[in-house]
C-alpha positions in Angstrom: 35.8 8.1 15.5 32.8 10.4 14.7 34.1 12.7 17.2 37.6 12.8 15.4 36.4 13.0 11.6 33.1 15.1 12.2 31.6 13.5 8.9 28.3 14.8 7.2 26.2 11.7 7.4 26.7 8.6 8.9 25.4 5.3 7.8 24.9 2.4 10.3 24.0 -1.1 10.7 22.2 -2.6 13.5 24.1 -5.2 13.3 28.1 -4.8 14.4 31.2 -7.2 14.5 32.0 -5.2 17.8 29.4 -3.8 19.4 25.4 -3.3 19.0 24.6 -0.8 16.4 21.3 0.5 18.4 23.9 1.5 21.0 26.2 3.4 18.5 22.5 5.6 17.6 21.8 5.9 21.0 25.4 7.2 22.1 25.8 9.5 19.1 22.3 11.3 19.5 23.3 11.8 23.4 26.0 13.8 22.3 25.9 17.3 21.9 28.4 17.5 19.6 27.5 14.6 17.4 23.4 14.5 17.6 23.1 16.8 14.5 24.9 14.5 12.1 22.5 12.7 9.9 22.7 8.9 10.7 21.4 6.4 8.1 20.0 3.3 9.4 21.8 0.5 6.7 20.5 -2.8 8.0 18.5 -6.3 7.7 16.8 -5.5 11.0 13.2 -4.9 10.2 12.8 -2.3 13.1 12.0 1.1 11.8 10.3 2.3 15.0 13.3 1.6 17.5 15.6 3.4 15.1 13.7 6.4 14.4 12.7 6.5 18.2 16.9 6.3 19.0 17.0 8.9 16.5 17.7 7.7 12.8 17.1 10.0 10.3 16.6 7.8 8.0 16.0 3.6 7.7 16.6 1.5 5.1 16.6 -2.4 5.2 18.9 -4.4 3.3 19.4 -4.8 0.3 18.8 -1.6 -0.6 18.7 -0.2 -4.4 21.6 1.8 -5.2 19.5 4.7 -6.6 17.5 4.9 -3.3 20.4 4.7 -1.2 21.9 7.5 -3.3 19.0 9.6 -3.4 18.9 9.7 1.0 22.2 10.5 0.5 22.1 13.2 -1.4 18.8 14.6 0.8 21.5 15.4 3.7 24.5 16.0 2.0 25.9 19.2 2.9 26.5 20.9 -0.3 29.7 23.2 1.9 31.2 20.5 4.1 34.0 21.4 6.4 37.7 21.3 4.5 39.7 18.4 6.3 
């Protein structure tokens, strides 16, 4: 899907219906064209080290504050992204 819609940030729980969210970090920072998108770590997992080590650019546990959320946001928006 990333692949697909090429989106400016990505935000991203550990936890997953699907599949493991750890895996999802792992597989989009392996990827050439993906590894420069910003992903947000959005999740109850207390495990900051594992996601900045996979390559989070950011981690937040749950809940998190709408004005913090909004402020890391903001920090990597692109203020030019792509026309789609």
């Amino acid at each position: 899907m990333a692949l697909e819609l090429r989106p400016t940030i990505i935000t991203l729980d550990a936890l997953l219906p699907q599949m493991d969210g750890w895996i999802v970090l792992e597989t989009l920072k392996n990827d050439p064209e993906l590894r420069d998108i910003p992903v947000i770590m959005l999740t109850i997992v207390d495990d900051r080290n594992r996601g900045f080590t996979l390559g989070a650019s950011e981690y937040l546990t749950k809940p998190v504050e709408r004005d913090r959320l909004a402020l890391v946001l903001h920090k990597y928006a692109n203020d030019n992204p792509p026309v789609r």
